[in-house]
N, C-alpha and C positions, 0 to 999 in steps of 0.2 A: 504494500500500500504506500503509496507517495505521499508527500507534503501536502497535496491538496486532496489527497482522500480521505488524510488525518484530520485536516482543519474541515472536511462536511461534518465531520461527529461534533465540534463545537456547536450549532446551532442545536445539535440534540440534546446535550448539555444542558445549555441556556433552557428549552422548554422545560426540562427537569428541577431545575432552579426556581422555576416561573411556576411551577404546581406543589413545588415544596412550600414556596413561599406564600403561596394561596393558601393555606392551611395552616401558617405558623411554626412550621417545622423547617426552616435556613439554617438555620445556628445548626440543626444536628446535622446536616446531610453532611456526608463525608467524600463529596466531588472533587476532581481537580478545581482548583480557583487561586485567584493571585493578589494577596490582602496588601492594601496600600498602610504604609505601619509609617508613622514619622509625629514631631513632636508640631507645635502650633508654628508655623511659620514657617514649616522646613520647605514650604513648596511644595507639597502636595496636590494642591488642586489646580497648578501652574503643568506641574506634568502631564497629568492627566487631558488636560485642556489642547495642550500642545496636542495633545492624541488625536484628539480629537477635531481640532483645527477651527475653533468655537469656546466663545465665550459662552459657556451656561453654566459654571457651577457659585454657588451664594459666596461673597465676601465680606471681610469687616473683619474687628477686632474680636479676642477672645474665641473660643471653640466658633467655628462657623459649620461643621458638619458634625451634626449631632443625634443623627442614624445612621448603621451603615448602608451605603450608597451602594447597590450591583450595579456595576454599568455594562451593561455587552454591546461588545462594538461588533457590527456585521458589516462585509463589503457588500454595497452594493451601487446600482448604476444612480439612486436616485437618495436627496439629504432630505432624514426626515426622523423624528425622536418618535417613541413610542413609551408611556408607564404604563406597568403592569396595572394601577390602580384608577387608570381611563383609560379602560378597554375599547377600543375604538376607534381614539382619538387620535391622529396624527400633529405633532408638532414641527412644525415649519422655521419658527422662528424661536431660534434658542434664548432669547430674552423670556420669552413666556419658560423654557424651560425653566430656566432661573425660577421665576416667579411660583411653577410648580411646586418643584423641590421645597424650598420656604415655607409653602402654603402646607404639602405634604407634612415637612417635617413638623412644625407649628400645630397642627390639626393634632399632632399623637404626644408632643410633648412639652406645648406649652409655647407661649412667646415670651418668655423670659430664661434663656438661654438654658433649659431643661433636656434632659438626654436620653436616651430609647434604643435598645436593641433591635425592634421591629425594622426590618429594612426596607430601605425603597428602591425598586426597580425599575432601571430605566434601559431601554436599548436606544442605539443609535445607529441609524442605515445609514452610510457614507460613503462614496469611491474614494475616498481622501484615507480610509482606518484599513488595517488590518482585524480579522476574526481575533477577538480578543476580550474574555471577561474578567473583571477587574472588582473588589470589593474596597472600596474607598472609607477607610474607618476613623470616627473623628480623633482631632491631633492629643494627642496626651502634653497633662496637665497638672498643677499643682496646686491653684489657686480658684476656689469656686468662686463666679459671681451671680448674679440676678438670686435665680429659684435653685440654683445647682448647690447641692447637700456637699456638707463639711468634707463628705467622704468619695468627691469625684473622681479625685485619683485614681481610685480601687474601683470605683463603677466603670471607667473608661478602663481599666485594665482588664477586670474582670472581663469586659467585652471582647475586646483584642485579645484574650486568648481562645474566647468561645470558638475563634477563626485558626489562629497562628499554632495552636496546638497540634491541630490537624494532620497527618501526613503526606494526602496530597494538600495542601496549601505551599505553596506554594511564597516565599515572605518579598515584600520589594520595600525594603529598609532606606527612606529616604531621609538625608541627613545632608541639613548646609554645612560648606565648606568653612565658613567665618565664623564657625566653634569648635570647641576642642572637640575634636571625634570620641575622645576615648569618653565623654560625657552623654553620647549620643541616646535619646531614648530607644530609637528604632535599634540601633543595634543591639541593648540591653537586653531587651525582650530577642528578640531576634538570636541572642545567645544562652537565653534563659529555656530555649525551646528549641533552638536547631545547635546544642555546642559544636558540632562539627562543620557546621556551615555547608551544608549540602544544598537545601532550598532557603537560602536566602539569599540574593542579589540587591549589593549596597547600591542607592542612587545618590552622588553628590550637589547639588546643588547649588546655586550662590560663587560658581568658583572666579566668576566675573565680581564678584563684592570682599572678596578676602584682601587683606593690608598689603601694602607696596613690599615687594622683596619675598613676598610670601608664596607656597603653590600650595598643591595637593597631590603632585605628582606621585611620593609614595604609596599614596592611599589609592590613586589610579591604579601603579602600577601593583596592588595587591601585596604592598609589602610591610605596610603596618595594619595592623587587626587584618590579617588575609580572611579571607572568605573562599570556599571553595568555586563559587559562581564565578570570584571577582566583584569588582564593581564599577557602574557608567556614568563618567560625567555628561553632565546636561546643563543649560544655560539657561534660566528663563526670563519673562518677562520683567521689565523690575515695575513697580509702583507707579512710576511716572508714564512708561509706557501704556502698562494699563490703562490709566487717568485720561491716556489720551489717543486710544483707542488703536496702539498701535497694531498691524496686521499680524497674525499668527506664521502664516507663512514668511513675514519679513522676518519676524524673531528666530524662525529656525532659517532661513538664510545667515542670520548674523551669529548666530548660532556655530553651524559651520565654519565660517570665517574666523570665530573666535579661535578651535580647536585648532584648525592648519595655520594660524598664522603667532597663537604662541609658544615661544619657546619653549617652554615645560610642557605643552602637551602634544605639540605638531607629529609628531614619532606616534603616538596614539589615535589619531587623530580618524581613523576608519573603524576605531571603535568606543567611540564617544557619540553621545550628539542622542536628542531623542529619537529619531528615525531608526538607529542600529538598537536604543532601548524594545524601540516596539516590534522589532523583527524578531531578539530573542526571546522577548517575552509569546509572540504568534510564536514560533518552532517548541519552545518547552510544553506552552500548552497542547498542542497540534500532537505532541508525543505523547503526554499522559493521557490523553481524551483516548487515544490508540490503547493502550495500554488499558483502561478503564474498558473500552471495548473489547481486548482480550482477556480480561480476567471474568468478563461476564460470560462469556463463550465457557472458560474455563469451569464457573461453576455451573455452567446447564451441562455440560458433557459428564461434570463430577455426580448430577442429581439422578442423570438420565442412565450412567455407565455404572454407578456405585464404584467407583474405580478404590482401589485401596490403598491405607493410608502410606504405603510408599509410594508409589505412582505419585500422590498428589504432592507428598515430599519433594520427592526430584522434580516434578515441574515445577513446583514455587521456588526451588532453590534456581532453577537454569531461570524461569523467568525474572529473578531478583538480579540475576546475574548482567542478563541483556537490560535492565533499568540500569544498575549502573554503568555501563559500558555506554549506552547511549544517550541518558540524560548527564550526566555528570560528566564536566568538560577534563579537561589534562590540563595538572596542575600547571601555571603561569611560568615559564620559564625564566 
């Protein structure tokens, strides 16, 4: 099965997502998916955005996503958003998504910046994305305000493991450049549940805002806190850009530019940038969705064969085998 016959199982996926979710039951399903983990400001919703080549996700100060977010991105010829919770309804103009989202989140947890596991599901038909679903979980925190209880730390954590514990989850640890890593929330968790760094892939961010004379070249090149993934820098919009509405496609034009034209990252520079972020993240998922698809095979044939329990032995051990051999890259030279 090729690349694009791994990535048709992604929309099957996503329906399975979309009927879990209909009943309440996300948090337990134990699918491939890939949790966006970072702290309030790391750039989170800058990434994803870029992903998507549109401004629709809510901003402002203090926690701004305060359910988690499903997003699946599907290729297609025509742009046009779909929630799971306006069945029907097509969204055209992603400022209304905006305004969804808000209204959704608001509607279950309050407008005075209150928090909810209940997630909301949005897909997004685009030729501009790749087949890709993404769990966008609000940023960790220390300090409550409005209606948010003494103990939101542990409520948002408690969240973010409901996900990150997972074994297929898949973690994408987003951490700006312009703090000390080794402080990083996404990576804590991120180490607290994967210590060997298998499914977690760091994203740096901010590496255009860090001090004169300063890089992150080692953390690029996976040599301080290594991770077995690696990790990809990415550049995003700054504040002012936003403010003034600059184009998504010019940011990752400038984007590019950034990577081949500085000196600490130009040698890197084919595998930085969001565009090479969203192609690993399409091919990792493309393989587990495969793989989710063989082990379902696996157990009809175990229900149907009564095969014994060595049989089933040795093929879980050969199939454990070909996971790592083809998800898991060759350590960084």
């Amino acid at each position: 099965m090729g690349n694009r016959g791994m990535e048709d199982l992604i929309p099957l996926v996503n329906r399975l997502q979309d009927a879990f979710s209909a009943i309440g039951q996300n948090a337990d399903l134990d699918l491939p998916q890939i949790a966006v983990v970072g702290g309030q400001s790391a750039g989170k919703s800058s990434v994803l955005e870029n992903f998507v080549g549109r401004d629709f996700l809510p901003r402002g100060s203090g926690i701004v996503t305060r359910r988690p977010l499903v997003l699946q991105l599907v290729n297609a010829t025509t742009e046009y958003a779909e929630f799971l919770h306006c069945k029907g309804k097509k969204f055209t103009d992603f400022e209304e998504v905006r305004l969804e989202i808000e209204a959704e989140t608001d509607r279950v947890t309050g407008t005075n910046k209150g928090i909810s596991p209940v997630p909301i599901n949005l897909r997004v038909y685009s030729p501009h994305v790749l087949n890709l679903t993404l769990v966008d979980l609000p940023g960790m925190t220390k300090v409550p305000v409005g209606d948010q209880p003494p103990d939101i730390e542990f409520q948002i954590r408690d969240m973010l493991m409901q996900f990150v514990t997972k074994e297929n989850c898949l973690i994408l640890a987003v951490s700006p450049a312009n703090s000390d890593l080794a402080n990083s929330d996404a990576l804590k968790v991120a180490k607290e549940v994967d210590p060997q760094g298998q499914r977690t892939i760091g994203v740096i961010t901010k590496l255009d805002l860090m001090d004169e004379g300063t890089d992150a070249r080692d953390v690029l090149e996976n040599k301080l806190l290594p991770l077995r993934r690696g990790y990809i820098g990415v550049v995003n919009r700054s504040q002012k850009d936003i403010d003034g509405k600059k184009d998504i496609t010019a940011a990752l034009a400038a984007e590019r530019k950034f990577f081949l034209s500085h000196p600490s990252y130009r040698h890197l520079a084919d595998r930085m940038g969001t565009p090479y972020l969203q192609k690993v993240l399409n091919q990792v998922a493309s393989i587990s969705f495969f793989f989710i698809f063989f082990f379902s095979f696996f157990i009809y044939f175990e229900m149907e064969f009564c095969w014994s329990a060595m049989v089933r032995s040795r093929l879980t051990a050969t199939s454990a085998s070909w996971i790592q051999a083809i998800l898991l890259p060759r350590p960084p030279k």
